[in-house]
PDB file as gemmi writes it, atoms N, CA and C in Angstrom:
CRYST1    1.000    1.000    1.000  90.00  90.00  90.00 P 1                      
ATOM      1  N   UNK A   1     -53.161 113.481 -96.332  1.00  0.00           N  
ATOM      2  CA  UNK A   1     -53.536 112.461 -95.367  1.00  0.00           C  
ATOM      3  C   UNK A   1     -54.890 112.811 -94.768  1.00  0.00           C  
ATOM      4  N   UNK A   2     -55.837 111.920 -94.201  1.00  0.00           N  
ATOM      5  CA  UNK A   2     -56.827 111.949 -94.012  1.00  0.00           C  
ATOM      6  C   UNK A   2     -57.033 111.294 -92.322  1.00  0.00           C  
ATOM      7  N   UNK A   3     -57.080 112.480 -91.673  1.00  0.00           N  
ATOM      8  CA  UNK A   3     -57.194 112.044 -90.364  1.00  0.00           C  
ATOM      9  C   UNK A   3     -58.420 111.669 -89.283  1.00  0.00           C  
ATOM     10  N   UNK A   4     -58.710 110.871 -89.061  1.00  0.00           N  
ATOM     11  CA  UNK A   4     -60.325 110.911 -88.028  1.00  0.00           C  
ATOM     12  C   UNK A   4     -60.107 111.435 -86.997  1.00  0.00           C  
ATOM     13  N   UNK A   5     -60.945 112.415 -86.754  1.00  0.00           N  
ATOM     14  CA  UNK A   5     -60.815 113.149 -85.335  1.00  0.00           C  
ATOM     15  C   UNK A   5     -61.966 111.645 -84.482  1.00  0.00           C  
ATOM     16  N   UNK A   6     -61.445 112.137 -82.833  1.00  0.00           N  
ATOM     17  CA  UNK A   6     -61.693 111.381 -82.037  1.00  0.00           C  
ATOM     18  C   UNK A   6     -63.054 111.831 -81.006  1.00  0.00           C  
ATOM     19  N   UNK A   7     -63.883 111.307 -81.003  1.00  0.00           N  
ATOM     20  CA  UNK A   7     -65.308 112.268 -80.458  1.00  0.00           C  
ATOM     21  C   UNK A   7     -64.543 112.997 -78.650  1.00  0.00           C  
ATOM     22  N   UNK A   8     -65.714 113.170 -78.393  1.00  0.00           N  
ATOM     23  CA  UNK A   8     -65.274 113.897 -76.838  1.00  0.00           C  
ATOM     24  C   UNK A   8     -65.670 112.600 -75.886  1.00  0.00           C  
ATOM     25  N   UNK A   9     -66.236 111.740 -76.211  1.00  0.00           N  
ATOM     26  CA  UNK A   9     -66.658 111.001 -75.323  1.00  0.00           C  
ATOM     27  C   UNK A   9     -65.158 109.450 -75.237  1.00  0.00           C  
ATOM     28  N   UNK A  10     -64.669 110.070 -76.374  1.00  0.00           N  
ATOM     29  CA  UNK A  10     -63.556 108.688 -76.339  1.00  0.00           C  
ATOM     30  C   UNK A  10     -62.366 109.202 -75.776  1.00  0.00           C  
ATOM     31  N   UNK A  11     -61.125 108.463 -75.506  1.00  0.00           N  
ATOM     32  CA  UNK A  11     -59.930 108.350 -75.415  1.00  0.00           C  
ATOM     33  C   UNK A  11     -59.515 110.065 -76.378  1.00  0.00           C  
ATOM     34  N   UNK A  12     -59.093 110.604 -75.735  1.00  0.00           N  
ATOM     35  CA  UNK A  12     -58.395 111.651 -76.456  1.00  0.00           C  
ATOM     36  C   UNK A  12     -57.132 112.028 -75.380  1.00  0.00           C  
ATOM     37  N   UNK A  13     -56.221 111.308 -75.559  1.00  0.00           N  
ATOM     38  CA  UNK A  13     -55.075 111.746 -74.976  1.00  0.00           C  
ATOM     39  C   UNK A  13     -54.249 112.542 -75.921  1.00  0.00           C  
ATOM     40  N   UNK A  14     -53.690 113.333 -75.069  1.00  0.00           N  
ATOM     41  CA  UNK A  14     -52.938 114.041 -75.957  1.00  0.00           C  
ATOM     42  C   UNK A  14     -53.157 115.492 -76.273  1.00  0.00           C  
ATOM     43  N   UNK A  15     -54.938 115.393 -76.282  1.00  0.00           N  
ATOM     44  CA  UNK A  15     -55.176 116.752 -77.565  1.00  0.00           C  
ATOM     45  C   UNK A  15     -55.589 117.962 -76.644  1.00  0.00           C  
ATOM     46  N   UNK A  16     -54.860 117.546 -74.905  1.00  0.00           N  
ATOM     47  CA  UNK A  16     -55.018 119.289 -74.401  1.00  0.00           C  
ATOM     48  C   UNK A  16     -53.685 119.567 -74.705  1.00  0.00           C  
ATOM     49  N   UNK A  17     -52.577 118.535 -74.813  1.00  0.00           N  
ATOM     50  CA  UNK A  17     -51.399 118.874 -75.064  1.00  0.00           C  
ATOM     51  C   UNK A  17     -50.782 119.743 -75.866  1.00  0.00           C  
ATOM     52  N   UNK A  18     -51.634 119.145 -77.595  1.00  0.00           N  
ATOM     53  CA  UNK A  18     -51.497 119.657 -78.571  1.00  0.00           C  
ATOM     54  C   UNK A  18     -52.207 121.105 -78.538  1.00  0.00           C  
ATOM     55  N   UNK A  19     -53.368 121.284 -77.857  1.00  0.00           N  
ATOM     56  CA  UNK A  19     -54.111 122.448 -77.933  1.00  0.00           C  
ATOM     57  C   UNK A  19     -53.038 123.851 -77.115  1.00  0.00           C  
ATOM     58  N   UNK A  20     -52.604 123.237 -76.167  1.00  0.00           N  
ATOM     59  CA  UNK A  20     -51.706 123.933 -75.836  1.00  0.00           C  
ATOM     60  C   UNK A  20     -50.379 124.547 -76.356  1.00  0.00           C  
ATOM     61  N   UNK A  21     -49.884 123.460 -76.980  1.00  0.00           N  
ATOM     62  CA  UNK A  21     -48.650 123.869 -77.762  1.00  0.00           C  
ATOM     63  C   UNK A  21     -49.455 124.860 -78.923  1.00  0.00           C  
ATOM     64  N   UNK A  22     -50.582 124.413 -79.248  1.00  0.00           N  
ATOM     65  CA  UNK A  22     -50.838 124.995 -80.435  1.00  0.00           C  
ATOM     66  C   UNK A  22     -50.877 126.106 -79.952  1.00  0.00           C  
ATOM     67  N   UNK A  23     -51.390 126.926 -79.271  1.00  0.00           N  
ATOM     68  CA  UNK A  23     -51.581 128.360 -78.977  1.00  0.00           C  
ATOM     69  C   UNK A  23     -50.518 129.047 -78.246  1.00  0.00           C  
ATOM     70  N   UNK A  24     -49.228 128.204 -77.883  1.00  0.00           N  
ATOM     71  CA  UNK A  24     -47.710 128.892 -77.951  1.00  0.00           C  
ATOM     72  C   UNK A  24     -47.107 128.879 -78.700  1.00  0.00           C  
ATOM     73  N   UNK A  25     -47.320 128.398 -79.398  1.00  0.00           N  
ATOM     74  CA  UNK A  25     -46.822 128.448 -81.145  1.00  0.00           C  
ATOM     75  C   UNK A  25     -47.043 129.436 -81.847  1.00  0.00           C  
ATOM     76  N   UNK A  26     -48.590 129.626 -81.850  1.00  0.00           N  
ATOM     77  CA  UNK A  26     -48.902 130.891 -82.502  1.00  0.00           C  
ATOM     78  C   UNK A  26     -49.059 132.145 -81.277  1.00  0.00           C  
ATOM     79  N   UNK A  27     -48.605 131.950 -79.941  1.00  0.00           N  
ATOM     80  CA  UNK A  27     -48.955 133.216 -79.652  1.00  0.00           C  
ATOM     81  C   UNK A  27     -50.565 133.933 -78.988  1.00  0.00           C  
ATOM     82  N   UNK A  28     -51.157 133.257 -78.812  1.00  0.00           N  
ATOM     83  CA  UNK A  28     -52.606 133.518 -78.329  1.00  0.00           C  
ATOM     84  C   UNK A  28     -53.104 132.816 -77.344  1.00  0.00           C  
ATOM     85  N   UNK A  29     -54.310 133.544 -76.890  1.00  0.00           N  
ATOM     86  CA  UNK A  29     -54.702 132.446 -75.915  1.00  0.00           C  
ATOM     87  C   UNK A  29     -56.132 131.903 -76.171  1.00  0.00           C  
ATOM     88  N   UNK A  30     -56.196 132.784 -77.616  1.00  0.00           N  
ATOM     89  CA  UNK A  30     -57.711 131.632 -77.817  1.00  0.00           C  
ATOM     90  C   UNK A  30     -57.395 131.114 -79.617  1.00  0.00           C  
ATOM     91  N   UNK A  31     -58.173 130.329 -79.771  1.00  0.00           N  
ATOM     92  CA  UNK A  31     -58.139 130.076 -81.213  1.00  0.00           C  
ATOM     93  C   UNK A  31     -58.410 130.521 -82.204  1.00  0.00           C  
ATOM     94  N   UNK A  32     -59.469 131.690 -82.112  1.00  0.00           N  
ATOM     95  CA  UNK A  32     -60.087 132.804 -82.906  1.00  0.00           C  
ATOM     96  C   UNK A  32     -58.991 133.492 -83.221  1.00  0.00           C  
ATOM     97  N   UNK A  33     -58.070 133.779 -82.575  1.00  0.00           N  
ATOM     98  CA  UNK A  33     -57.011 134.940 -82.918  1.00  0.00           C  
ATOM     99  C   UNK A  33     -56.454 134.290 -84.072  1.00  0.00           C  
ATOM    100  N   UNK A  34     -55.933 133.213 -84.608  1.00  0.00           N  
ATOM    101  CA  UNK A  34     -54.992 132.713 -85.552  1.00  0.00           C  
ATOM    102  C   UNK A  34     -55.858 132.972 -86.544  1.00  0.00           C  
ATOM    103  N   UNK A  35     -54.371 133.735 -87.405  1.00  0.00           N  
ATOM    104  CA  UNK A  35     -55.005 133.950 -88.891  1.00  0.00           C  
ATOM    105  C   UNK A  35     -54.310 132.688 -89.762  1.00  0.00           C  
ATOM    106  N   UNK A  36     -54.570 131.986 -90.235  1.00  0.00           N  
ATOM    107  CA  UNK A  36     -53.397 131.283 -91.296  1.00  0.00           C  
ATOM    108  C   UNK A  36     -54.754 130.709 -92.651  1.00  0.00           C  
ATOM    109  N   UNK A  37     -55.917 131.549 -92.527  1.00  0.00           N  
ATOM    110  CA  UNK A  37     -56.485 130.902 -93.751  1.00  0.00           C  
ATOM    111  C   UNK A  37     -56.669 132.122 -95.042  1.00  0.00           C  
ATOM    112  N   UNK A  38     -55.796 131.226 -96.289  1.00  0.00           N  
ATOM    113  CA  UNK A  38     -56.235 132.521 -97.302  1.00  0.00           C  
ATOM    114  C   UNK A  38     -57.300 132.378 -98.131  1.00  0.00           C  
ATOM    115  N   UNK A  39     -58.301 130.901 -98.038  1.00  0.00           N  
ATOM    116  CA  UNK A  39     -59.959 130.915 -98.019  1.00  0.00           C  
ATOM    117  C   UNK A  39     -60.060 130.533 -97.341  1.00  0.00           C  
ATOM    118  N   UNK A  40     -61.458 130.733 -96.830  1.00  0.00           N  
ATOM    119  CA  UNK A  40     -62.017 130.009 -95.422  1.00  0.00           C  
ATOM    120  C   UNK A  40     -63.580 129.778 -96.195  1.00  0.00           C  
ATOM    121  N   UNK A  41     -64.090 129.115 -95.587  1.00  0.00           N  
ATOM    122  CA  UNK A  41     -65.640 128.668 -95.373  1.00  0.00           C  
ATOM    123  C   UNK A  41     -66.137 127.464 -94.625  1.00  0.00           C  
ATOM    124  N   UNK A  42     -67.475 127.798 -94.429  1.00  0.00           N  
ATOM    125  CA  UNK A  42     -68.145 126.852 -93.623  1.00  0.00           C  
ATOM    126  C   UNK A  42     -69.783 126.286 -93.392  1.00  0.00           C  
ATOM    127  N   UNK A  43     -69.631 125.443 -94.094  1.00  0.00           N  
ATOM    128  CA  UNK A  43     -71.461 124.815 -94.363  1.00  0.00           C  
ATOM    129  C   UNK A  43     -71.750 123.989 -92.866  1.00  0.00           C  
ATOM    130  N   UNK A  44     -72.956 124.451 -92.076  1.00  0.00           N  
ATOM    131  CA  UNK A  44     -73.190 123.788 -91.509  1.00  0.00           C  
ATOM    132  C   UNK A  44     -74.519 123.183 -91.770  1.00  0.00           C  
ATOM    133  N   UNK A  45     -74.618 121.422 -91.600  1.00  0.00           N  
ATOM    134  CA  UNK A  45     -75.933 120.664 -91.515  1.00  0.00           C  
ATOM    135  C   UNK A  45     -76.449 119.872 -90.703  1.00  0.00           C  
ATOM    136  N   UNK A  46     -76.858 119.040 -90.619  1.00  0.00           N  
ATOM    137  CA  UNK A  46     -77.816 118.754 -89.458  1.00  0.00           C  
ATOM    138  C   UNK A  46     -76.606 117.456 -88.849  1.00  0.00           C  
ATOM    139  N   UNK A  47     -76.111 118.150 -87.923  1.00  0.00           N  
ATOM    140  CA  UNK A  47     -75.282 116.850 -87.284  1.00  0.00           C  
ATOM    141  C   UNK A  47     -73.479 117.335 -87.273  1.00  0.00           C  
ATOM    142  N   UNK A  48     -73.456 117.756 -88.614  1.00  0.00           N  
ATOM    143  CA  UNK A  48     -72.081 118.355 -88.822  1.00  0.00           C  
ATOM    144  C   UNK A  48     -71.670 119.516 -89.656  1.00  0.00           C  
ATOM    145  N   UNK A  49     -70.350 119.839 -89.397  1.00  0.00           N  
ATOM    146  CA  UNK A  49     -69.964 121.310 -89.860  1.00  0.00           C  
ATOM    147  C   UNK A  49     -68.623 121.062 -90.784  1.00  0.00           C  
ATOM    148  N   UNK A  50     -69.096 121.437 -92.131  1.00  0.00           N  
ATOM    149  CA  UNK A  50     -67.729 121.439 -92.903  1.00  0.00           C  
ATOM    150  C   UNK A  50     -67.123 122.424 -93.101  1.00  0.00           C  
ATOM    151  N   UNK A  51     -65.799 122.528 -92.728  1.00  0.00           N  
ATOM    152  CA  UNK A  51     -65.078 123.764 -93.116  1.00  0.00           C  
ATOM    153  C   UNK A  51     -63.698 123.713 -94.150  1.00  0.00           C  
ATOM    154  N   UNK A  52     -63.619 124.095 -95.033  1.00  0.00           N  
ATOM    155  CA  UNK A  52     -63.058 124.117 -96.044  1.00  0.00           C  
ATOM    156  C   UNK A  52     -62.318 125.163 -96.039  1.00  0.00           C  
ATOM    157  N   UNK A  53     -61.240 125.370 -97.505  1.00  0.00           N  
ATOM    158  CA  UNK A  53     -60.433 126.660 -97.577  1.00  0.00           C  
ATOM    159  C   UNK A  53     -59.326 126.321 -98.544  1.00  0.00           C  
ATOM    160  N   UNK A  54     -58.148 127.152 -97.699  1.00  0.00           N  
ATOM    161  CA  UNK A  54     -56.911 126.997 -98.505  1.00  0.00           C  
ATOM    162  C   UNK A  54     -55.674 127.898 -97.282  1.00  0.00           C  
ATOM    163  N   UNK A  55     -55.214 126.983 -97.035  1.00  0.00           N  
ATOM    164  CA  UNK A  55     -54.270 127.623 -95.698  1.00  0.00           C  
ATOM    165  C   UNK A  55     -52.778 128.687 -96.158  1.00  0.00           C  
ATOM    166  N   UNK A  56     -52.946 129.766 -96.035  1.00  0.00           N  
ATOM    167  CA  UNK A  56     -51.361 130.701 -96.226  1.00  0.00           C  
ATOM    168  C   UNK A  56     -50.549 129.502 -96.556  1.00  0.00           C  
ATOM    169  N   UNK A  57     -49.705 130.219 -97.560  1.00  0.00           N  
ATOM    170  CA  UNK A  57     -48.252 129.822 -98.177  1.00  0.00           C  
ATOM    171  C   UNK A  57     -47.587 129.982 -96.614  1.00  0.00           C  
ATOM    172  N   UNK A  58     -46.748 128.721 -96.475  1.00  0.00           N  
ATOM    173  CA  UNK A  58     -45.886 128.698 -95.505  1.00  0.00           C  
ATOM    174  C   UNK A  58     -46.607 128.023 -93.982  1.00  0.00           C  
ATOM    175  N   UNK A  59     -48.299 127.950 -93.895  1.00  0.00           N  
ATOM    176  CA  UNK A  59     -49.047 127.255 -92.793  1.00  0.00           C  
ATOM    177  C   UNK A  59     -48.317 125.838 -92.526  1.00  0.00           C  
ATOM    178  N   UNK A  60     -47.588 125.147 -91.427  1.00  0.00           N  
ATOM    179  CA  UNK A  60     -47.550 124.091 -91.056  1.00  0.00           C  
ATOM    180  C   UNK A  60     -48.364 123.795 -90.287  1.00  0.00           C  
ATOM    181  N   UNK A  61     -49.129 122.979 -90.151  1.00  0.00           N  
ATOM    182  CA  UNK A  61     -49.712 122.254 -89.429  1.00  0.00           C  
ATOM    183  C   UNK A  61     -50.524 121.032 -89.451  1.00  0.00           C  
ATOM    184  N   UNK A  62     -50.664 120.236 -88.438  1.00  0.00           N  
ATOM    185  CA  UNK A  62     -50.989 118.619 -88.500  1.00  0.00           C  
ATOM    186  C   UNK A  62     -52.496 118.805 -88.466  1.00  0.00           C  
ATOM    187  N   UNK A  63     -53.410 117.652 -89.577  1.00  0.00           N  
ATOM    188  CA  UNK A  63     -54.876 117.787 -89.317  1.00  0.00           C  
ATOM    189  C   UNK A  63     -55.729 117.936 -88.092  1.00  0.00           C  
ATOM    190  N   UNK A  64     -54.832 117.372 -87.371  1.00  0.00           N  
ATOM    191  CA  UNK A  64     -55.944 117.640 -85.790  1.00  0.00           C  
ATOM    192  C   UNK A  64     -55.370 119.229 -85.137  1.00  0.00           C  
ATOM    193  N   UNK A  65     -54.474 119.760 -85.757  1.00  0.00           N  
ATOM    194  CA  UNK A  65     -54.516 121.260 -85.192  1.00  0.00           C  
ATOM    195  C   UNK A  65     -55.417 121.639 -86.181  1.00  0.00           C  
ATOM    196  N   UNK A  66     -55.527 121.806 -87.106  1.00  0.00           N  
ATOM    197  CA  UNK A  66     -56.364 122.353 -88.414  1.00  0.00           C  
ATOM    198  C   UNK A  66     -57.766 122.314 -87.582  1.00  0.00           C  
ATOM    199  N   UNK A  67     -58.395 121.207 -87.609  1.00  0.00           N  
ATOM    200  CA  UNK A  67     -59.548 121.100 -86.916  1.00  0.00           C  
ATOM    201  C   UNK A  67     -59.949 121.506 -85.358  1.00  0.00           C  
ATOM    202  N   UNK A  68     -58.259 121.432 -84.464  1.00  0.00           N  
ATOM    203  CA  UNK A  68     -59.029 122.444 -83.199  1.00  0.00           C  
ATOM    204  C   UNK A  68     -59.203 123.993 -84.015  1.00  0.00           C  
ATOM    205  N   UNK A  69     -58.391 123.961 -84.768  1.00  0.00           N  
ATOM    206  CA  UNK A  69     -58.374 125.875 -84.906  1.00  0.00           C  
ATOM    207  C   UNK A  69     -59.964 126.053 -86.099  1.00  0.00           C  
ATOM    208  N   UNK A  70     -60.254 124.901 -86.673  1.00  0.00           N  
ATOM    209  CA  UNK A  70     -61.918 125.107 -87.373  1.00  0.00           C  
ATOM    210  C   UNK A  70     -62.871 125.448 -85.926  1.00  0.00           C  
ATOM    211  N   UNK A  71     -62.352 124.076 -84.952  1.00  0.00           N  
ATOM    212  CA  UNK A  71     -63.619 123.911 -84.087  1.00  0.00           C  
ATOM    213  C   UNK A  71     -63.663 124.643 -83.203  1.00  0.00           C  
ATOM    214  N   UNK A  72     -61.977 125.477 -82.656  1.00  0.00           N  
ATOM    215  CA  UNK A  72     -61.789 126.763 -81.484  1.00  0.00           C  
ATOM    216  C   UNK A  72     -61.730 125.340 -80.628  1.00  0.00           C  
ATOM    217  N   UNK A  73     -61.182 124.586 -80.203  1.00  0.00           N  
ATOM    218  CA  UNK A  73     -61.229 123.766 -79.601  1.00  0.00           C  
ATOM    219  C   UNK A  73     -60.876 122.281 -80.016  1.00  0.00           C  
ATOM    220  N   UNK A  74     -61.568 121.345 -78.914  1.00  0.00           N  
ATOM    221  CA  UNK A  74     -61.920 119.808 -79.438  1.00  0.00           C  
ATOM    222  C   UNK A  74     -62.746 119.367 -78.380  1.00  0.00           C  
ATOM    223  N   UNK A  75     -64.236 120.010 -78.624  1.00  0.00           N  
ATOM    224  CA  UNK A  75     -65.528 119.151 -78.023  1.00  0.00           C  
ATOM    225  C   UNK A  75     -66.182 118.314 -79.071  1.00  0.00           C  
ATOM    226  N   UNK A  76     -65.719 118.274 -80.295  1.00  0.00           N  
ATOM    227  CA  UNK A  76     -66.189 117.970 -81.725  1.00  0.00           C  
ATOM    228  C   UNK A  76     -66.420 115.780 -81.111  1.00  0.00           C  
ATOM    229  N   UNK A  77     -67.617 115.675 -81.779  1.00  0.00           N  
ATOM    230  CA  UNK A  77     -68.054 114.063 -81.605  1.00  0.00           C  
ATOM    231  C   UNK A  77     -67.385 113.254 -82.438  1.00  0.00           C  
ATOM    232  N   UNK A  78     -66.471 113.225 -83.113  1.00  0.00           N  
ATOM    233  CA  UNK A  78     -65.550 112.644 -84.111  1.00  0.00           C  
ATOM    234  C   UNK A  78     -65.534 113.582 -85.469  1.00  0.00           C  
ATOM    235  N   UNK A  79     -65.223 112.993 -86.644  1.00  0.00           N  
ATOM    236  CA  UNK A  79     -65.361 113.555 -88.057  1.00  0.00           C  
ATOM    237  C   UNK A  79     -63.694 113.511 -88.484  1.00  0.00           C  
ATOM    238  N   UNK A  80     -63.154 114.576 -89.493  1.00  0.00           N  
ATOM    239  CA  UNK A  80     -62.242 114.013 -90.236  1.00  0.00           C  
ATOM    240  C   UNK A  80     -61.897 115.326 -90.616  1.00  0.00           C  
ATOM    241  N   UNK A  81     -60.417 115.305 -90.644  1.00  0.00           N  
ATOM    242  CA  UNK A  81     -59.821 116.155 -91.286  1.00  0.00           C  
ATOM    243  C   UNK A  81     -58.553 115.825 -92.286  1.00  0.00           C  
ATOM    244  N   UNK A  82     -58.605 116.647 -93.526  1.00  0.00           N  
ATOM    245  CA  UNK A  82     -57.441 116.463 -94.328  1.00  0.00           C  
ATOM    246  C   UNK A  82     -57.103 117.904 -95.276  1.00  0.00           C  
ATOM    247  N   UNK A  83     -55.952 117.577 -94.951  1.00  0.00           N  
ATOM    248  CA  UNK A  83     -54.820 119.007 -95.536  1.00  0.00           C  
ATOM    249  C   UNK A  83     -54.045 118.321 -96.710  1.00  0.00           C  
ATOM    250  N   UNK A  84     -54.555 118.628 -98.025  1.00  0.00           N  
ATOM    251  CA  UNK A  84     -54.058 118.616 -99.675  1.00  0.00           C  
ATOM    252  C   UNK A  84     -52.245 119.498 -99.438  1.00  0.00           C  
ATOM    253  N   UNK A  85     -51.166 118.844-100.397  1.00  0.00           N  
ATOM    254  CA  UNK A  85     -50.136 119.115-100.408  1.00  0.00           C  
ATOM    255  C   UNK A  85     -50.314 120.464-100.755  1.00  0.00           C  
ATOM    256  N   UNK A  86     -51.176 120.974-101.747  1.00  0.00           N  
ATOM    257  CA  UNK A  86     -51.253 122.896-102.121  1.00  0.00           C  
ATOM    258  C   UNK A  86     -51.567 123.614-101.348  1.00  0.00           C  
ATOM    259  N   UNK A  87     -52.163 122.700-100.096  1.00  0.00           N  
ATOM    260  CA  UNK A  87     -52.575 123.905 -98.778  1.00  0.00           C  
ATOM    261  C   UNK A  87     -54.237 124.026 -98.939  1.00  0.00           C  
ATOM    262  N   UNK A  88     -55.058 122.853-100.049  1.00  0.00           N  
ATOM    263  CA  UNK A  88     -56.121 122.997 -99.828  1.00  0.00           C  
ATOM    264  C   UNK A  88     -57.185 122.281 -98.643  1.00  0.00           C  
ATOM    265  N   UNK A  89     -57.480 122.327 -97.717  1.00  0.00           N  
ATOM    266  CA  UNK A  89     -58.227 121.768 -96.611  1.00  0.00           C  
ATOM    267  C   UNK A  89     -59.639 121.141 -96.928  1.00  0.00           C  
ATOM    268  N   UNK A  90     -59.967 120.007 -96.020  1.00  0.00           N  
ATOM    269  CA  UNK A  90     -61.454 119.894 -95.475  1.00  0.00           C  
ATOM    270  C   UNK A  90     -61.692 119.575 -94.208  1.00  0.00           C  
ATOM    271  N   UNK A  91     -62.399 119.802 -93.218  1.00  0.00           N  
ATOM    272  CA  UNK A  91     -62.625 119.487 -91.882  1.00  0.00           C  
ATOM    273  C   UNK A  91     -63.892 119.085 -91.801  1.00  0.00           C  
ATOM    274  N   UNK A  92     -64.279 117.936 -91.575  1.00  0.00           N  
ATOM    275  CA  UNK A  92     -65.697 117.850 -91.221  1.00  0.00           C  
ATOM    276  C   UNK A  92     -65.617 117.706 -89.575  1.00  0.00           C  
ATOM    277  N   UNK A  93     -66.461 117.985 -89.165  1.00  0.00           N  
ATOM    278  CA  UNK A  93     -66.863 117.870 -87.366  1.00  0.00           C  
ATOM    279  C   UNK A  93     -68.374 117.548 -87.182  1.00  0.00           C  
ATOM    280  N   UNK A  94     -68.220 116.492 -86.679  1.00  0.00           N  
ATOM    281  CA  UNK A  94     -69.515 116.135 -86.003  1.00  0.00           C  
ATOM    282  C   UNK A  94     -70.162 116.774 -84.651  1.00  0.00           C  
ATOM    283  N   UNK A  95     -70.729 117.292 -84.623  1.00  0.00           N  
ATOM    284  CA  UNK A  95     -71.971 118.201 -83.567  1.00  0.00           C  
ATOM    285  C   UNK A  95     -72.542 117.624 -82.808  1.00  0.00           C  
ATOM    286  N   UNK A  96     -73.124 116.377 -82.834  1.00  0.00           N  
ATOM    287  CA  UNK A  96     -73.557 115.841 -82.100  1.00  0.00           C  
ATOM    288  C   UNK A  96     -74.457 114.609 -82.493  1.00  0.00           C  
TER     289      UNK A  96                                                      
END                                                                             
């Protein structure tokens, strides 16, 4: 599934909620701490940041956690995230 993240300037209900659960879930209090990628990478260009990979055998999680835990957050200006059934990822985030 292919999800649009929501910029900072719009309607984002919800996603301190989720940010929260997300980091009692895993246990931390920042987003840097979570390990769940078994590739990671990240191209950044003029405007936006793609981050790609392949998430641990056994990672659950919904595209807009995927992308706070790319972005350490959600100040991101919109962009898109999607998680492949094998656990392969893309996150794009818009910068600004």
């Amino acid at each position: 599934m292919n999800l649009r993240l929501k910029g900072v300037f719009e309607n984002q209900e919800g996603y301190a909620e989720v940010l929260k659960n997300l980091k009692k879930r895993f246990n931390v209090k920042g987003l840097h701490e979570i390990d769940i990628f078994e590739e990671y990478g990240c191209d950044s260009g003029y405007s936006i940041d793609t981050h790609y990979g392949k998430l641990k055998d056994g990672v659950e999680l919904t595209e807009l956690e995927l992308a706070m835990i790319c972005d350490r957050g959600y100040a991101f200006f919109g962009g898109s995230s999607t998680i492949n059934a094998d656990g392969k990822f893309a996150v794009q985030i818009y910068t600004d």
